[in-house]
Each structure stands twice: as structure tokens, then as C-alpha cells.
MARBAZA-172748 format. One record per residue (C-alpha): residue number from 0; residue in three letters; x, y, z. Coordinates in steps of 0.2 Angstrom, whole numbers, m for minus. Layout:
BEGIN
+-----+---------+-------+-------+-------+
: num : residuo :     X :     Y :     Z :
+-----+---------+-------+-------+-------+
: NUM :     ALA :     X :     Y :     Z :
...
+-----+---------+-------+-------+-------+
This chain:
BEGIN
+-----+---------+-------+-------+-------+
: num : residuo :     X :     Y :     Z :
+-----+---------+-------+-------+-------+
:   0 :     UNK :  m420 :    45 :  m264 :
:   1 :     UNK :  m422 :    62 :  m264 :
:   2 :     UNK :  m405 :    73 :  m268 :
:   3 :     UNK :  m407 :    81 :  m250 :
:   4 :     UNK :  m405 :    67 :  m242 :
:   5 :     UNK :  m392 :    59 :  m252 :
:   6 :     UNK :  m382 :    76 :  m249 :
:   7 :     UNK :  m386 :    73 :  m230 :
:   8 :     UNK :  m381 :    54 :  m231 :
:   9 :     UNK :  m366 :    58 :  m239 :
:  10 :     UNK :  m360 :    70 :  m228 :
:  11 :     UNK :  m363 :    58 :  m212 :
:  12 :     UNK :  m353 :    44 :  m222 :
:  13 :     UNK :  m340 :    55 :  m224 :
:  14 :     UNK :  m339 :    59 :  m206 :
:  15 :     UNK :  m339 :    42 :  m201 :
:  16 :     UNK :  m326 :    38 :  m212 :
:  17 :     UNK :  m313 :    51 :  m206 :
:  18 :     UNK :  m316 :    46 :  m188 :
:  19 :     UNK :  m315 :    28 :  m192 :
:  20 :     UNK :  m296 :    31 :  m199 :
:  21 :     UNK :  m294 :    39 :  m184 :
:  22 :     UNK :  m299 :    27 :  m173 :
:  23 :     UNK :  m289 :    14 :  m182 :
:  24 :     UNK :  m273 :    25 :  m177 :
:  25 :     UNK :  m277 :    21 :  m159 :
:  26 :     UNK :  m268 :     6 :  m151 :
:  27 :     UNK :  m283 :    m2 :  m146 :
:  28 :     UNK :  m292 :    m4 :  m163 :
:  29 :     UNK :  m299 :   m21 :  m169 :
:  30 :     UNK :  m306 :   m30 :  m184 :
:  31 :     UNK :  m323 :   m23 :  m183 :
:  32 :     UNK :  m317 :    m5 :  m188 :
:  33 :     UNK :  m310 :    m8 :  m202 :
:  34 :     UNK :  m326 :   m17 :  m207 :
:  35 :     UNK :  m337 :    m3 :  m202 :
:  36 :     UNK :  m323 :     8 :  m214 :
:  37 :     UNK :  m326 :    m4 :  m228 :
:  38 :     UNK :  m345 :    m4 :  m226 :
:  39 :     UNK :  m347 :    16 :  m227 :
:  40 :     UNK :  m332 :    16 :  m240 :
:  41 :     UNK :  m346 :     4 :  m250 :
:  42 :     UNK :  m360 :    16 :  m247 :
:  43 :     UNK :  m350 :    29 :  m253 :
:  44 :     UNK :  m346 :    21 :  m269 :
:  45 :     UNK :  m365 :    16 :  m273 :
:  46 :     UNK :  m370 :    33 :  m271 :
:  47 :     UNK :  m355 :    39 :  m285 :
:  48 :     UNK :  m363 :    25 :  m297 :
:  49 :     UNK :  m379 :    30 :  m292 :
:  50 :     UNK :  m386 :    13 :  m285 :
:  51 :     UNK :  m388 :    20 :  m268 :
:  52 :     UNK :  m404 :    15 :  m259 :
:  53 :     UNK :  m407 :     2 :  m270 :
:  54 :     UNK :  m410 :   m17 :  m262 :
:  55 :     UNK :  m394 :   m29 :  m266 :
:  56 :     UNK :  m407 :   m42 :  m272 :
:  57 :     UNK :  m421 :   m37 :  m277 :
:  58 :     UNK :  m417 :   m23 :  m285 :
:  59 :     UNK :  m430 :   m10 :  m277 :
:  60 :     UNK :  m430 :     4 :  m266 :
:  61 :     UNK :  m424 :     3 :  m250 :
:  62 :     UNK :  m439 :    12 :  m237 :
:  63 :     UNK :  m431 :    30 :  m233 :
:  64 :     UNK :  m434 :    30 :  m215 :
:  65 :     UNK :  m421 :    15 :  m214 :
:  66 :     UNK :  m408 :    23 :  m225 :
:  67 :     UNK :  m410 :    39 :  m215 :
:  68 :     UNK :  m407 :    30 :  m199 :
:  69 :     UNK :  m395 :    20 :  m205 :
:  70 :     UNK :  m386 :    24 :  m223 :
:  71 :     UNK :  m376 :     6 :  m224 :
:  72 :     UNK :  m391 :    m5 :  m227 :
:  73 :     UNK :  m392 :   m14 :  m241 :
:  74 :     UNK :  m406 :   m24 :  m241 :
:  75 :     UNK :  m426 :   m19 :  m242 :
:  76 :     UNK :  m438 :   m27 :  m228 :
:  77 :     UNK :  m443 :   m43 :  m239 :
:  78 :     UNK :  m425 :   m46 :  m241 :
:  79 :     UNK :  m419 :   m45 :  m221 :
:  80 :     UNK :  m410 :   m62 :  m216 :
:  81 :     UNK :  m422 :   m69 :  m201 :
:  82 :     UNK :  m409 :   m62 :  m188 :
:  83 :     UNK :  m409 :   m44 :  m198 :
:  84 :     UNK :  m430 :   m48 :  m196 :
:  85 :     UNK :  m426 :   m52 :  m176 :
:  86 :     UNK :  m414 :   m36 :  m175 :
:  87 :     UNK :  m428 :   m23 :  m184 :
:  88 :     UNK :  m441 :   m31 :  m173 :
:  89 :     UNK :  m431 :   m29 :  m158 :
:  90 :     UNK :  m427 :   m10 :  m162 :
:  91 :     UNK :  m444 :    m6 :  m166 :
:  92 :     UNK :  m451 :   m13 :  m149 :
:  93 :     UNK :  m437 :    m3 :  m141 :
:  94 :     UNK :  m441 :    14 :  m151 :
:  95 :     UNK :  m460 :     8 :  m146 :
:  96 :     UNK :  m456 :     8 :  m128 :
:  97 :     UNK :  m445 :    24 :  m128 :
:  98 :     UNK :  m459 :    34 :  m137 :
:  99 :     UNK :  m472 :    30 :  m125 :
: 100 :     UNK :  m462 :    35 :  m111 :
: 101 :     UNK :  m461 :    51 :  m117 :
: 102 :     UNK :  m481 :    54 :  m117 :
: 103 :     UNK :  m489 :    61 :  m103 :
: 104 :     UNK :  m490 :    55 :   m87 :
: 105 :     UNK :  m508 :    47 :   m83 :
: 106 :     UNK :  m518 :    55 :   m69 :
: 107 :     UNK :  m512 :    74 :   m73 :
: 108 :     UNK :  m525 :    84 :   m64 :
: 109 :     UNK :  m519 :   101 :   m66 :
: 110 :     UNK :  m530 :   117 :   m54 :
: 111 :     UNK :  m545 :   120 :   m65 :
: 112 :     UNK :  m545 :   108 :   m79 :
: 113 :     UNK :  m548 :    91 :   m83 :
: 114 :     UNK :  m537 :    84 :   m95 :
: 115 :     UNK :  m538 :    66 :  m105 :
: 116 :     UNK :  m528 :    61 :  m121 :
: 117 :     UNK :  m528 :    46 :  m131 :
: 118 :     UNK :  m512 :    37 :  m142 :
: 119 :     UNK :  m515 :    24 :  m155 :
: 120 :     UNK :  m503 :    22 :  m169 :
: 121 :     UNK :  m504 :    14 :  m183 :
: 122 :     UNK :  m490 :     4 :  m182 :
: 123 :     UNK :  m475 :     0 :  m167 :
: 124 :     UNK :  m471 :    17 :  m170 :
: 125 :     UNK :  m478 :    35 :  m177 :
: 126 :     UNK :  m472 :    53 :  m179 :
: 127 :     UNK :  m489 :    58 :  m167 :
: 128 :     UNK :  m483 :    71 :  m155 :
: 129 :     UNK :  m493 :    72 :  m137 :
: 130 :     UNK :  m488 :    81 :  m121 :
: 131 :     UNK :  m495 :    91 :  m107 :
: 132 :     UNK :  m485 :    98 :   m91 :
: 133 :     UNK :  m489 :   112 :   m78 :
: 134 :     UNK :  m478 :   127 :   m80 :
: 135 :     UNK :  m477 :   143 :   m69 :
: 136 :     UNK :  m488 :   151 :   m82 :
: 137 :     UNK :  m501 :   138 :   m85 :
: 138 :     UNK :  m505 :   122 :   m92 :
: 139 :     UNK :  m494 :   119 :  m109 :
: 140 :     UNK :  m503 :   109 :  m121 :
: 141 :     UNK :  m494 :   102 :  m139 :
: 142 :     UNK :  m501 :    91 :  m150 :
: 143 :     UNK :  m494 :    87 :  m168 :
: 144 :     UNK :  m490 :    76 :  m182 :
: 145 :     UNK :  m472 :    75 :  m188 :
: 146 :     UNK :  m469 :    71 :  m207 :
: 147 :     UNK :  m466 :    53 :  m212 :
: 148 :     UNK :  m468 :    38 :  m205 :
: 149 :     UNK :  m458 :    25 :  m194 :
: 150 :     UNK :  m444 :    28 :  m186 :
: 151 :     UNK :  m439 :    42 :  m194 :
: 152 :     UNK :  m453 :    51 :  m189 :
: 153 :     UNK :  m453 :    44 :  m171 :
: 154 :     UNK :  m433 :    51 :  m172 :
: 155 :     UNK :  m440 :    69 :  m178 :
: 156 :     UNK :  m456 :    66 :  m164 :
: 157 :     UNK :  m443 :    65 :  m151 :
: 158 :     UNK :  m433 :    78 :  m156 :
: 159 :     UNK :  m449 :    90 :  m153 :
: 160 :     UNK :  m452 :    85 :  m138 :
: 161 :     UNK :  m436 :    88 :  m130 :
: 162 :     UNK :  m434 :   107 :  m139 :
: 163 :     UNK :  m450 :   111 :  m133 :
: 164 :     UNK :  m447 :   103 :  m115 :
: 165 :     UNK :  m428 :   116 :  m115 :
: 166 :     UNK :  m437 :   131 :  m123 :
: 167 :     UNK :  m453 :   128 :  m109 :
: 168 :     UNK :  m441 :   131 :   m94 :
: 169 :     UNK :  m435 :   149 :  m102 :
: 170 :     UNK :  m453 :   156 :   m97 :
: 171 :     UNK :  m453 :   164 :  m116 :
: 172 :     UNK :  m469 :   170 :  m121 :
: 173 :     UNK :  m479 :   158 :  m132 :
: 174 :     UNK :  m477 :   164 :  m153 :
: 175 :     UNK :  m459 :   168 :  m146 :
: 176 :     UNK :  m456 :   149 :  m139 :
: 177 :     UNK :  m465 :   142 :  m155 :
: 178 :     UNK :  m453 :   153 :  m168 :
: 179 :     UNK :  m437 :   145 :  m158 :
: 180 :     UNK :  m441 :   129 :  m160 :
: 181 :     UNK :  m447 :   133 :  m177 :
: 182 :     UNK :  m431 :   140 :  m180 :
: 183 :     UNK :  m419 :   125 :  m172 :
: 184 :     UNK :  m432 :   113 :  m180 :
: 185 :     UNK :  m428 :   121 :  m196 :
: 186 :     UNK :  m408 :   120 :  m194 :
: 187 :     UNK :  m406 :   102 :  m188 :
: 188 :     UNK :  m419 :    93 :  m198 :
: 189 :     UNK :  m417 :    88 :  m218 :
: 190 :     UNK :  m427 :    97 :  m233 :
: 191 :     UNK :  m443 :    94 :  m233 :
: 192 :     UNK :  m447 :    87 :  m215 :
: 193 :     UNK :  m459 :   100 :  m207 :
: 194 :     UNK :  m472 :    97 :  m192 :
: 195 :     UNK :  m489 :   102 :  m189 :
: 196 :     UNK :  m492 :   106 :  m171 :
: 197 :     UNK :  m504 :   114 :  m159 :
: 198 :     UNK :  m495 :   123 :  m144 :
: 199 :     UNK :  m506 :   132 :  m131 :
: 200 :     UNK :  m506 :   138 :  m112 :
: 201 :     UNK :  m521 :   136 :  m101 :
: 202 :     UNK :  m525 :   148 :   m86 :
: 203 :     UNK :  m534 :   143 :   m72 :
: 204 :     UNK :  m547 :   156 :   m74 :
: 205 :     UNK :  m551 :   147 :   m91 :
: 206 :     UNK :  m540 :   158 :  m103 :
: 207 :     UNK :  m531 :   149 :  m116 :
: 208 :     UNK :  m519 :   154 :  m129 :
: 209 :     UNK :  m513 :   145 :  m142 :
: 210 :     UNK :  m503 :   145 :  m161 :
: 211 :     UNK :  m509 :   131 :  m172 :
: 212 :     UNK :  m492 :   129 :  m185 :
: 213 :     UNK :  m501 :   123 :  m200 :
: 214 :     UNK :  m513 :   109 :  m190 :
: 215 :     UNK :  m530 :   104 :  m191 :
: 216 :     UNK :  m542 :   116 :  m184 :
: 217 :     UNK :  m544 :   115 :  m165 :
: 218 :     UNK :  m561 :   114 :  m159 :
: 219 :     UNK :  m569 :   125 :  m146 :
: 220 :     UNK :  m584 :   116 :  m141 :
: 221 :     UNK :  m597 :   123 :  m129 :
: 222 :     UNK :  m616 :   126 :  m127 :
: 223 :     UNK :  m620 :   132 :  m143 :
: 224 :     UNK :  m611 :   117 :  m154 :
: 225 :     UNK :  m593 :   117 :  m159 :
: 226 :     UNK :  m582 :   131 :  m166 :
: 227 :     UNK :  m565 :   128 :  m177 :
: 228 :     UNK :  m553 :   138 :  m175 :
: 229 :     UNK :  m539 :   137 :  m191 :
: 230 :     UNK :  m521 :   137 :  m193 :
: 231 :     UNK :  m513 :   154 :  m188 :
: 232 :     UNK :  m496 :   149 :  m198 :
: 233 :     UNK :  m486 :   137 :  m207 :
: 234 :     UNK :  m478 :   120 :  m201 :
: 235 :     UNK :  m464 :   119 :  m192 :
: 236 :     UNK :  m448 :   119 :  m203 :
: 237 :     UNK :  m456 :   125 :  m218 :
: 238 :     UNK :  m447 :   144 :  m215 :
: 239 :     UNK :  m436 :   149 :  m201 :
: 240 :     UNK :  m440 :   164 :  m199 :
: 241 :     UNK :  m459 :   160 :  m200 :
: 242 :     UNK :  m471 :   170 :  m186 :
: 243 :     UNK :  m486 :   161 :  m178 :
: 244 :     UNK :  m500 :   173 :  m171 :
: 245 :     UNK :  m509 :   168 :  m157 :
: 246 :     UNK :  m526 :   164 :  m156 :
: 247 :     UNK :  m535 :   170 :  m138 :
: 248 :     UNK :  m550 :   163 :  m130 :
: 249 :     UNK :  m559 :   160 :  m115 :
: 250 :     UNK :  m567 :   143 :  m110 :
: 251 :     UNK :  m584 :   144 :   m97 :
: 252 :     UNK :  m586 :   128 :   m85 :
: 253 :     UNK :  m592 :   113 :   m96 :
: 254 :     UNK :  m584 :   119 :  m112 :
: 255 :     UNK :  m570 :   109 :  m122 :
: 256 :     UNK :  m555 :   111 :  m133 :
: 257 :     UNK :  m553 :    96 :  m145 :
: 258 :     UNK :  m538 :    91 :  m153 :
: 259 :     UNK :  m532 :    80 :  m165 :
: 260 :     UNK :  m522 :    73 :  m180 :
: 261 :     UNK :  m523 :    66 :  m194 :
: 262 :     UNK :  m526 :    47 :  m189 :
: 263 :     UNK :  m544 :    52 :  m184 :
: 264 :     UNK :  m549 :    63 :  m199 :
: 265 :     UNK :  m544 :    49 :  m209 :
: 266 :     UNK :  m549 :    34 :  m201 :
: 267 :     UNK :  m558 :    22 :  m210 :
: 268 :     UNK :  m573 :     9 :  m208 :
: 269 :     UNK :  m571 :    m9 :  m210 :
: 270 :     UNK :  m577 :    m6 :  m229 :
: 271 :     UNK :  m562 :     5 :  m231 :
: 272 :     UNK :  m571 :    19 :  m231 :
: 273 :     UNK :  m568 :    36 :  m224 :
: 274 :     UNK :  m580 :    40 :  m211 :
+-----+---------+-------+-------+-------+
């Protein structure tokens, strides 16, 4: 595991251990405290001998996104106990369900646009980013791909769409909401987590704005064919004090804007190839 995050996982063990003894000051401690105190006291010790992360039986690394989400495992996927197996699969339905019911609402028909999305992960869960509401100035659109995979990315997924749905009710202009968020995104998250979005705001006359952080190019796709329109600035978390221009268009009746992630530009055939 990479330094960063044992530095990060340490400093959360630490934390739980000083509240634990806390808590088992208090009258109404019980048993299960001081096993959780000896379990982070243990984690704590494999990460001095340097044997943190690594699976108790096997001997291999522990997946990353687990250890972030919780740093006392001890044991990699093929090594769970069948209820560990019944416990990860009930977790992952529930982060399954709690991630779909932050998309966007079905049958949002916003004055002057007609707007369709569509969500497939790979797996229970993804670090694809999605939502559309009204605001006072327009349609807000975002549409990104967090870092990772699993939980851990449906954990940073989550935490973008609840700074971007505070910083929407602030009225801020667009580079200036996108540079906030950048700039929380940046504090709160560990070295080398980023995000690639898209965030934009549609008139109703057919103006739209937009700053594309470090994402696939957005399509603008009208009479004459389609037209890309790149990146206008790094990923999310990358920098703080990053800027992200704006780019400015105007969509006639009949023309789209396409986006998209990864999961399309890299889908494959049944041969396994690339399409």
C-alpha cells in the first residue's frame, strides 16, 4: 500500500484508539470495546513491522479499497469466512442501493430540453458520477469518473455529489463553484485520488456553459456531424488552487450534447476487443 495511505490509516487508528480508552472510562463500557481496542492496537503493530495490508493466510495483498474503508481487515476476498462472504455481499448490495438513489430522478423534463441518461456499472458498485437538477440559473448537468474502483470509489462518488449539491444552492458562477469543490475535494481526499468531471448549465434559450476538469471530450453533435469539445483543466484534486475555464455554446433545436465516461470508450466485444 502506498505510503499516503498507510500515513492516512494510521492516523485514523490512532484516533480510534484514543477514543476507545475514552469510552472504556465511561461506566457503561462493555467487552466489545476492548476488542475493538485490541484489533486497531494490532493494526498498528502490523503497520511498525511492515505487514500491514497483507492477507493473514495467504500472504498477498489485501484489495486497497477495503483497507481504506476499513483498516482492521486482515483477510484478502478469497480468504473471507462464509459469514465475512455474507457480510461484504450484504454491504455492497446496500452501498448498491444507496448509490442509485442518488442518480437522477426519472422523467426530469426541465423547460426547453429533453434530457436522458443511462447507469451501468461494472460491478455492484462504480466511482461513475451522474446528476441533473433545475436551478434558478438553469439546467446543472455533471457527469464524471472518480479514481478507483469499488467502494472506495462509490465513497469518493458520494462525496461529490453532496459538495456539488451545497455549493449548487450558493448561486456561485460556474469556474467559481467547480474551483470550491476542487478545492474541498482536494483537502478531504487522500494523495492521488482526483476526478474527472463535466459540469455545465443549460439556458432555456439553448445557451450552455460548461468546464470539462480533465474528462473525455463532450460532444456537440448537430447538422453538420459532431464536434469535441476537450478538457479545459485538470481533474479534480490534482491541485487546489487549479482554475477551470469555461467553454460557451449555443445549441439550435435538434442538436445534442453527448457525454460520457470511460465505460463506453473502453467497452469491449464478445472477442475482448475494443470496439
Amino acid at each position: 500500500m502506498a505510503t499516503a495511505e498507510q500515513t492516512y490509516l494510521r492516523t485514523e487508528l490512532e484516533q480510534r484508539r484514543e477514543r476507545l480508552h475514552a469510552a472504556l472510562h465511561s461506566p457503561a463500557a462493555d467487552a466489545s470495546l476492548s476488542q475493538l481496542l485490541t484489533a486497531v492496537d494490532t493494526a498498528l503493530s502490523r503497520i511498525d513491522q511492515g505487514t500491514f495490508g497483507l492477507c493473514e493466510t495467504c500472504h498477498d495483498t489485501i484489495e486497497a479499497e477495503r483497507l481504506l474503508a476499513d483498516p482492521l481487515v486482515r483477510f484478502c476476498l478469497d480468504h473471507l469466512t462464509s459469514a465475512e462472504q455474507r457480510a461484504l455481499e450484504s454491504d455492497l448490495s446496500l452501498a448498491a442501493r444507496i448509490q442509485r438513489a442518488l442518480l437522477p430522478k426519472p422523467g426530469l423534463a426541465p423547460a426547453g430540453w429533453d434530457v436522458r441518461y443511462h447507469y451501468q456499472p461494472a460491478g455492484m458498485v462504480s466511482g461513475d458520477y451522474c446528476d441533473l437538477f433545475e436551478t434558478d440559473g438553469g439546467l446543472l448537468f455533471m457527469l464524471g469518473d472518480v479514481s478507483g474502483k469499488g467502494v472506495a470509489a462509490s465513497m469518493l462518488m458520494s462525496h461529490l455529489h453532496a459538495t456539488f449539491r451545497s455549493l449548487a444552492e450558493a448561486g456561485l458562477p460556474l469556474d467559481r463553484m467547480v474551483e470550491d469543490a476542487n478545492r474541498i475535494f482536494c483537502e478531504s481526499t487522500l494523495a492521488g485520488q482526483f476526478a474527472t468531471l463535466v459540469v455545465g448549465r443549460a439556458a432555456q434559450d439553448g445557451s450552455v456553459e460548461f468546464v470539462s476538469a480533465g474528462h473525455l471530450p463532450v460532444l456537440h453533435i448537430h447538422g453538420d456531424g459532431a464536434t469535441p469539445k476537450n478538457s479545459t483543466g485538470v481533474p479534480l484534486g490534482m491541485f487546489c488552487n487549479a482554475r477551470f475555464p469555461l467553454h460557451r455554446l449555443t445549441l439550435a433545436p435538434g442538436d445534442t450534447l453527448f457525454l460520457y465516461t470511460d465505460g463506453l470508450t473502453e467497452a469491449r466485444n464478445r472477442a475482448g476487443a475494443e470496439y
